[in-house]
C-alpha positions as CSV (number, residue, x, y, z in Angstrom):
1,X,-81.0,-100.8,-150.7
2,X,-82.3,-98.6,-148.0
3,X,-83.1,-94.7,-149.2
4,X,-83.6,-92.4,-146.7
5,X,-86.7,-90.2,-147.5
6,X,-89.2,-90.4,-144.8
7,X,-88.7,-87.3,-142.8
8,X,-89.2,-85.2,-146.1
9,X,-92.1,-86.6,-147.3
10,X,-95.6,-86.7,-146.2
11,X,-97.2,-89.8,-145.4
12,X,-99.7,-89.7,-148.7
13,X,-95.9,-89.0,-150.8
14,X,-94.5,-91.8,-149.0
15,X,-97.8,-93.9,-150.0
16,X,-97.7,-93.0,-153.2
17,X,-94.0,-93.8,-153.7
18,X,-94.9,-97.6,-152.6
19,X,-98.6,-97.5,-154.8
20,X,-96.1,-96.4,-157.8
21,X,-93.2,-98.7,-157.0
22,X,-95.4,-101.8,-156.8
23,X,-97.0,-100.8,-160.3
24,X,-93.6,-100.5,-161.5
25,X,-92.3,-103.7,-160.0
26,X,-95.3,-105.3,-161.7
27,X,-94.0,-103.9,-165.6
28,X,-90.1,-103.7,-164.6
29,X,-87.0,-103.6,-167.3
30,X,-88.2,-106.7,-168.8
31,X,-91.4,-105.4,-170.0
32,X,-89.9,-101.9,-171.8
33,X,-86.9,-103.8,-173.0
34,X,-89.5,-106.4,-174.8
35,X,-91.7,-102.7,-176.1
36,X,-88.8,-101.6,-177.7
37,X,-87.0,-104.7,-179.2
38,X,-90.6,-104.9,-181.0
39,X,-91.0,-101.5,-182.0
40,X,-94.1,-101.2,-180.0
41,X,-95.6,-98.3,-177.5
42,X,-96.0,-98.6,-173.7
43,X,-99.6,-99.0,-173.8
44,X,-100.0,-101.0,-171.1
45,X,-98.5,-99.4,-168.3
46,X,-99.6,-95.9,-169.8
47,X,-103.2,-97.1,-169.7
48,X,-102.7,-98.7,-166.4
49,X,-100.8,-95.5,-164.8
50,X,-103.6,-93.5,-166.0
51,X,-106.6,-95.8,-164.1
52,X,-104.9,-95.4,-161.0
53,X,-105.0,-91.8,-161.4
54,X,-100.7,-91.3,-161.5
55,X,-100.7,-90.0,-164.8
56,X,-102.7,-86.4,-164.1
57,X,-101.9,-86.7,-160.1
58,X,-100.8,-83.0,-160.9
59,X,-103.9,-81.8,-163.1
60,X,-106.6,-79.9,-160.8
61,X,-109.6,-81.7,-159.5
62,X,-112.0,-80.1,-161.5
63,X,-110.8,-81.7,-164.3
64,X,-110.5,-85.1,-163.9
65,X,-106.9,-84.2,-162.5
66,X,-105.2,-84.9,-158.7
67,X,-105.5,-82.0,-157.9
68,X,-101.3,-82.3,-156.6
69,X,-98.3,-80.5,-157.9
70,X,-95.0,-81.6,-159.3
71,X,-93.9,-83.2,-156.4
72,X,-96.3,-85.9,-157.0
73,X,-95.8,-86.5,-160.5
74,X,-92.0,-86.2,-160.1
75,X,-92.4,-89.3,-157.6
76,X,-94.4,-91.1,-160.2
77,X,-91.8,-91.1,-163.0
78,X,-88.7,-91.5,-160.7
79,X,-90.8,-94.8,-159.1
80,X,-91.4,-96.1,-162.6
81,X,-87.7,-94.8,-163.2
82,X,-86.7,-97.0,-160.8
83,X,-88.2,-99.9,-161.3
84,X,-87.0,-99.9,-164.8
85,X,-89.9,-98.8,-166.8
86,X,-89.9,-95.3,-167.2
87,X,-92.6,-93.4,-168.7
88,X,-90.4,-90.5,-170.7
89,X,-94.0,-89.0,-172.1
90,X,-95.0,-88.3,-168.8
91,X,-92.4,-85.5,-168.4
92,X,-94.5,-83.8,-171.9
93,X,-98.1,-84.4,-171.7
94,X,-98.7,-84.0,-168.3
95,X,-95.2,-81.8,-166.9
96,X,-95.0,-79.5,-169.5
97,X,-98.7,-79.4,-171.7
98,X,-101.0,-80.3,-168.8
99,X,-99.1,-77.6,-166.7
100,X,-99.2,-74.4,-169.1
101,X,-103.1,-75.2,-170.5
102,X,-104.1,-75.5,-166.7
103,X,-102.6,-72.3,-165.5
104,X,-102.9,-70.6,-168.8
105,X,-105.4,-72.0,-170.8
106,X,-109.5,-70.8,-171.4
107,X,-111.8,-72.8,-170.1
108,X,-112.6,-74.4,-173.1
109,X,-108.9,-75.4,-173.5
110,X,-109.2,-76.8,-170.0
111,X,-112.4,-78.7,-170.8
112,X,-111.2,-80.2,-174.0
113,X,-107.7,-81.5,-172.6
114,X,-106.9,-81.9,-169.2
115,X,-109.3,-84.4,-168.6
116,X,-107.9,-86.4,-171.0
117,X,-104.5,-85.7,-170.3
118,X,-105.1,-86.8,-167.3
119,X,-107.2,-90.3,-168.1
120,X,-104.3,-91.0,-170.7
121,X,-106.7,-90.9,-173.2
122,X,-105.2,-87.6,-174.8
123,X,-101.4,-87.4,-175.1
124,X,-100.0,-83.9,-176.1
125,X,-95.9,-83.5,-177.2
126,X,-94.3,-80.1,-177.0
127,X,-92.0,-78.7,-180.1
128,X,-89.7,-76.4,-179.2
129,X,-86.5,-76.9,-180.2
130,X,-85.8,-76.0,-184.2
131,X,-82.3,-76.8,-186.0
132,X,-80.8,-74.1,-186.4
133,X,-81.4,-72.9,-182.7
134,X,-80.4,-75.5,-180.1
135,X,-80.7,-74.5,-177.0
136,X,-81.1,-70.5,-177.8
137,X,-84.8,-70.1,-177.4
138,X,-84.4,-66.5,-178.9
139,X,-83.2,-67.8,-182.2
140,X,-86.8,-69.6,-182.5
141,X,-87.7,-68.8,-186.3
142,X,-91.3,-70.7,-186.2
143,X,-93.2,-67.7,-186.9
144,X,-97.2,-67.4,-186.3
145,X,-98.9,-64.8,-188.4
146,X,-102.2,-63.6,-188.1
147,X,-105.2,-64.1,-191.0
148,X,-108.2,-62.9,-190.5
149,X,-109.1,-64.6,-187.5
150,X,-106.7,-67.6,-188.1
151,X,-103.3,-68.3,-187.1
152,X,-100.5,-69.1,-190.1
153,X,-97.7,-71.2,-188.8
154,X,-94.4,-71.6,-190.6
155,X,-91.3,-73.3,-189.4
156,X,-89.6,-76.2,-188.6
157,X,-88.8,-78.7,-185.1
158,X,-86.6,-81.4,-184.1
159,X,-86.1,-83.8,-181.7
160,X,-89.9,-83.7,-181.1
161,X,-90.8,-87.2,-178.7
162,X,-94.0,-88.9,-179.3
163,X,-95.2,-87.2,-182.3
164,X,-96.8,-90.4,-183.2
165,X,-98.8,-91.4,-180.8
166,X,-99.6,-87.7,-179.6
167,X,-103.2,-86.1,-180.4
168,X,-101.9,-82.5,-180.8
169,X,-98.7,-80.8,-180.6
170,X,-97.7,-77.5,-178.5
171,X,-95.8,-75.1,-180.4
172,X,-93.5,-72.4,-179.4
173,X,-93.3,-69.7,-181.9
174,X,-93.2,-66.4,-182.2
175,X,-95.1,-63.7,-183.1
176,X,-94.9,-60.0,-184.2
177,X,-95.6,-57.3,-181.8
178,X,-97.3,-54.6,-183.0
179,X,-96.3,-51.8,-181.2
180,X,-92.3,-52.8,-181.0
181,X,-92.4,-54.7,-184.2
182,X,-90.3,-57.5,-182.0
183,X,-90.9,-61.2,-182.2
184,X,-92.4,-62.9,-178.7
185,X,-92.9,-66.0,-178.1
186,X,-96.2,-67.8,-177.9
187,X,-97.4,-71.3,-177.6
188,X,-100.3,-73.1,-180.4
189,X,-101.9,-76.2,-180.1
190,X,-101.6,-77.8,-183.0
191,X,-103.9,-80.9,-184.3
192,X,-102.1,-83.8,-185.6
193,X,-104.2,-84.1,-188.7
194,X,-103.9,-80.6,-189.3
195,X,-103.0,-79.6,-193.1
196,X,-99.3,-78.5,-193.6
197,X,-98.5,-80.4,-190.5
198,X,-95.8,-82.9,-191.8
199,X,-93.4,-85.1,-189.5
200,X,-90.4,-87.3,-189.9
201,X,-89.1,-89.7,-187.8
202,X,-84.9,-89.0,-186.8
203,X,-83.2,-92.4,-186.5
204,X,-81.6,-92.4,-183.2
205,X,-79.3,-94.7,-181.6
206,X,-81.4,-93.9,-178.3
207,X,-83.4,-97.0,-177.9
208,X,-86.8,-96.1,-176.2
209,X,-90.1,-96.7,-176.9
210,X,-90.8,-92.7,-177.6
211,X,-90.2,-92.0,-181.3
212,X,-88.2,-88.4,-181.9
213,X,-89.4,-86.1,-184.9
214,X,-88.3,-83.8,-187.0
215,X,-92.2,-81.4,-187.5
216,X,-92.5,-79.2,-190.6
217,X,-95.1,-76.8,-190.1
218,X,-96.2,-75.4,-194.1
219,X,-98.5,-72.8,-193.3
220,X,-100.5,-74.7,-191.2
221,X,-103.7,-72.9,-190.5
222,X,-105.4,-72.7,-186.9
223,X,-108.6,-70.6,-185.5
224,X,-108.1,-68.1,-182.7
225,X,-108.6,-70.4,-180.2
226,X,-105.4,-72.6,-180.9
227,X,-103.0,-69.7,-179.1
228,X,-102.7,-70.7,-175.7
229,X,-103.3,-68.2,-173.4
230,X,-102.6,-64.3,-173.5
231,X,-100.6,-63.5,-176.6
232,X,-99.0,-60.8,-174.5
233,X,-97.6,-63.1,-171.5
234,X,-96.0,-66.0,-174.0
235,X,-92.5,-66.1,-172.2
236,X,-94.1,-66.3,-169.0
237,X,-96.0,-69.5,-170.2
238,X,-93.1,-70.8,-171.8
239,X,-90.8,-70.8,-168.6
240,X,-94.3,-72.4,-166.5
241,X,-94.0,-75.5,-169.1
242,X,-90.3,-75.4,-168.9
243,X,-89.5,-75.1,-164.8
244,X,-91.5,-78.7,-164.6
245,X,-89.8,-79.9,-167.7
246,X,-86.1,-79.7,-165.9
247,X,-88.1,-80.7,-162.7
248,X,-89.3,-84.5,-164.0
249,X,-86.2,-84.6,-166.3
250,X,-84.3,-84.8,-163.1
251,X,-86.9,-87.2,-162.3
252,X,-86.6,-89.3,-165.0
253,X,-82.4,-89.1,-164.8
254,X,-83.0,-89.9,-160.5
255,X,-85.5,-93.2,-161.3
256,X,-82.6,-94.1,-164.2
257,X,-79.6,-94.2,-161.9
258,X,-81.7,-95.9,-159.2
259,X,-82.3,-98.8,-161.6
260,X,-78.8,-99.2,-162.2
261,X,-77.5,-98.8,-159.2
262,X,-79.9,-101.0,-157.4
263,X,-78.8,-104.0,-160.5
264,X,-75.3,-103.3,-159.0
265,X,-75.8,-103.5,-155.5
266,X,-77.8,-106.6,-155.6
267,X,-74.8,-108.5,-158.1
268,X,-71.9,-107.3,-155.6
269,X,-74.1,-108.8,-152.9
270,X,-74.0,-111.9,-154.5
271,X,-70.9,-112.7,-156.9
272,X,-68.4,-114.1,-155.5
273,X,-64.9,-114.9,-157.4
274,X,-62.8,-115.2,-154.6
275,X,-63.2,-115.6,-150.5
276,X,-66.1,-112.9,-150.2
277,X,-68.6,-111.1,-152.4
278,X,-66.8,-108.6,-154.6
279,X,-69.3,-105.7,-152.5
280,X,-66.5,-106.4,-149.8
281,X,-63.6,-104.7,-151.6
282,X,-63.8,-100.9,-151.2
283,X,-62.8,-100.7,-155.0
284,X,-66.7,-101.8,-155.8
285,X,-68.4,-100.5,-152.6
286,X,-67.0,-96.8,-152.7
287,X,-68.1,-95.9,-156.0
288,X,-71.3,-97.7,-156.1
289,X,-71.7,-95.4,-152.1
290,X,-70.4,-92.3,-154.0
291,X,-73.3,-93.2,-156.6
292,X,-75.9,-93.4,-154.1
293,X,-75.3,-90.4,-152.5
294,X,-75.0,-88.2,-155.9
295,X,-78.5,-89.9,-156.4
296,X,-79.9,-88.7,-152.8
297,X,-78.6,-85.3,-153.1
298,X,-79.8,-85.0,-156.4
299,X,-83.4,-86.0,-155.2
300,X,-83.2,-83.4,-152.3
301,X,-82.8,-80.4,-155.2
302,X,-85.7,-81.9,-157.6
303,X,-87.7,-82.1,-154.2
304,X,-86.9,-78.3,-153.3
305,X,-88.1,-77.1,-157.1
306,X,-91.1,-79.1,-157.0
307,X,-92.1,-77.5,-153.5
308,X,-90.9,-73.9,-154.5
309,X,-92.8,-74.4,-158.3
310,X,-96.1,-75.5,-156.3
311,X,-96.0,-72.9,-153.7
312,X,-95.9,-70.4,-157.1
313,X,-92.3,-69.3,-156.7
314,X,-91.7,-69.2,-160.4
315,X,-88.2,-67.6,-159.8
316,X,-87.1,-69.9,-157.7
317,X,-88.2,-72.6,-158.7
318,X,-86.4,-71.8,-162.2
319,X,-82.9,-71.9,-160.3
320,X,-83.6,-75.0,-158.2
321,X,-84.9,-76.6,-161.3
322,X,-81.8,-76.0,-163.2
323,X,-80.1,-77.3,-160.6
324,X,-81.3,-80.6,-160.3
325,X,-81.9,-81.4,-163.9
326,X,-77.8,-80.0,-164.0
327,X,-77.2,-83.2,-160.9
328,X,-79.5,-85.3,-161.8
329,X,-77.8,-85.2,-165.3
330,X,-73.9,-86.2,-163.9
331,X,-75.9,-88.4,-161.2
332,X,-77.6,-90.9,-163.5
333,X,-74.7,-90.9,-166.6
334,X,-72.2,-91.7,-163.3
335,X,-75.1,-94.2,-161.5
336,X,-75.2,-96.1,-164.8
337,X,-71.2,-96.2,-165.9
338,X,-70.5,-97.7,-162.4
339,X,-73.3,-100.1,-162.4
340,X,-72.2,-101.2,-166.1
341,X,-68.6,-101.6,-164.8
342,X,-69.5,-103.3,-161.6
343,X,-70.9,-106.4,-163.7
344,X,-68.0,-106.5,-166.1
345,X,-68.6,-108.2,-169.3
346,X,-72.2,-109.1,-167.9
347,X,-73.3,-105.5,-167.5
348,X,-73.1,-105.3,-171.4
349,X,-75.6,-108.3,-171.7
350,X,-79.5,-108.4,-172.4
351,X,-80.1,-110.6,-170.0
352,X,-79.2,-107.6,-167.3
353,X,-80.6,-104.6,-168.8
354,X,-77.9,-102.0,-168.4
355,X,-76.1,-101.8,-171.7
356,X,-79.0,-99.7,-173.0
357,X,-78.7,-97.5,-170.6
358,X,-75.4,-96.3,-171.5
359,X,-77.2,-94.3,-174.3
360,X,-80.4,-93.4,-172.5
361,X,-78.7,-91.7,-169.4
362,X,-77.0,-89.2,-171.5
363,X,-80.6,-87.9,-172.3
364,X,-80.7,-86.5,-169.1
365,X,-77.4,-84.6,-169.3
366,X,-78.3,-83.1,-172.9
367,X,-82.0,-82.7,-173.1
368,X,-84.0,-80.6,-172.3
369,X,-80.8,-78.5,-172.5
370,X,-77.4,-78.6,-172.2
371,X,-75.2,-78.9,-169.2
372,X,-73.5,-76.0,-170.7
373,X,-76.7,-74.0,-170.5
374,X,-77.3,-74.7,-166.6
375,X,-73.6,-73.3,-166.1
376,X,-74.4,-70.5,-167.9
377,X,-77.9,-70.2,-166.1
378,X,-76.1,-70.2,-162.7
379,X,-73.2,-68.2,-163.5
380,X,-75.6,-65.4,-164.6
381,X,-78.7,-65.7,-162.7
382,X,-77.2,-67.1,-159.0
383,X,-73.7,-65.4,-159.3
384,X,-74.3,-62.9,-161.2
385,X,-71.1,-62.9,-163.5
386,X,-71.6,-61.2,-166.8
387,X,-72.8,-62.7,-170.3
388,X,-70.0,-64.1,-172.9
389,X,-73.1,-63.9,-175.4
């Protein structure tokens, strides 16, 4: 399946896209499907990702990083996407934590992560969301107060991935200002061995090798140094973790839909129930072109946030990423409900690899947020149509 990308890309993009691909290839459905029918970790391809230096291609130099943006690490994950072994962590340890600590961190932050972030031998998860306020950041009740010169954290999180395997956690919470008397947010790291720092695992029907967690935080103590950053600049940190978060969510949804849609291809190439291949009859070609196209425009938007988040165009970035988490989202659930129904009864087998994949692609519509919350996003901030809230 041909995919027209060269004119965009550089030749080292275009180099890496084939290094990452071949790793993939090498892993493929097979391998994840076999992680998470025995209730084991990715390990492996993490560890193996993270030796060829993909895993913290976005991380500065200095620090045992790449020293590349999100373009590069958005073509990791949709090339592992693709090949059927997507890495879902990558989008939080080194998209969303590795990001915020290296433009916001101290230096003794910097030191004592990103190089491991970036060797895979430290994983970080981020805890933002809380249940009883979705996808309404301002209704964030994890509170930080201060002690001395500790921080007291009290509040809970859901649908937290990796909890498990993670080394520390970031928090969002919020703390008091002291002249308005306003809560702000702010972001902690937060040990995984720290006192008061509880977690329970949510049983999904999402079948994936990354666990999700429900985090109680019981007045979990932390010294100074766990606040990330300038208390006084905490939504601007939050919206640098959260513009690469949509970014390699749209990632993760493009690599997704690729998979599928490549599964489909190749099977309406080949069966054949009556004169000709059944990729003959318009019925089976049209939607599985309509697919592919969704999928290409899709990757053109994720390509144009990446560029205008690395260039330091925080604003627009912010739209663009919206966007193409928002058609990467539709892309991928429509990618994998075509490819699924292309196979017939065979696309709900094991033996093909899809059926799973009915559940997973809606991740990409719901998390990091809503659909819903992109519309409202654009209505307000691109068309500038008032607030129903």
């Amino acid at each position: 399946m041909s995919t027209a990308r060269t004119a965009l890309e550089t030749e080292e993009h275009q180099a890496l896209r084939a290094a990452v691909a071949a790793l993939g290839k090498r892993y493929g459905r097979d391998y994840m499907t076999t992680v998470i029918r025995e209730g084991k970790h990715t390990d492996e391809l993490w560890a193996e990702a993270a030796k060829l230096g993909y895993l913290g291609v976005n991380l500065p130099e200095e620090y045992g990083g790449g020293g590349g943006g999100m373009a590069e690490l958005s073509i990791v994950l949709e090339e592992l996407g693709a090949a059927g072994s997507p890495l879902l962590m990558m989008i939080v340890s080194p998209a969303i934590c590795g990001t915020v600590i290296a433009r916001f961190g101290t230096e003794d932050q910097k030191r004592t992560w990103l190089p491991g972030l970036a060797d895979g031998s430290l994983t970080m998860a981020f805890g933002i969301t809380e249940p009883d306020a979705g996808s309404n950041s301002h209704r964030i009740t994890t509170t930080a107060r201060r002690d001395g010169d500790d921080w007291v954290l009290t509040g809970r999180k859901v649908f937290v991935s990796g909890v498990d395997i993670a080394d520390a956690t970031l928090i969002v919470g919020r703390t008091e200002d002291a002249r308005s008397g306003k809560l702000k947010p702010c972001l902690f790291i937060v040990p995984r061995d720290a006192p008061g720092f509880g977690r329970n695992q949510i049983d999904m029907e999402l079948h994936a090798p990354e666990k999700q967690f429900e985090l109680v935080l019981d007045d979990v103590r932390l010294p100074a140094d766990a606040l990330v950053g300038d208390e006084d600049a905490g939504l601007l940190q939050l919206f640098a973790g959260l513009n690469p978060e949509r970014i390699m969510t749209a990632a993760f949804g493009i690599g997704m839909g690729r998979f599928a849609l490549g599964r489909a291809v190749e099977y309406a190439r080949t069966r054949q129930v009556w004169k000709d291949p059944i990729g003959a009859h318009q019925a089976i070609a049209h939607p599985l072109a309509t697919a592919h196209i969704d999928l290409e425009l899709s990757r053109l938007m994720m390509q144009k946030a990446a560029r205008l988040y690395d260039e330091g165009d925080d604003i627009g970035a912010g739209e663009a990423a919206n966007m193409a988490k928002y058609a990467a989202g539709e892309a991928c659930v429509k990618a994998v409900d075509q490819a699924v129904h292309t196979l017939g009864g065979n696309g709900l087998t094991r033996e093909y690899g899809l059926a799973s994949l009915i559940t997973a692609s809606r991740v990409a519509r719901i998390a990091p947020v809503s659909r819903e919350m992109i519309l409202n996003y654009v209505s307000h901030q691109s068309l500038g149509l008032p607030k129903s809230y």
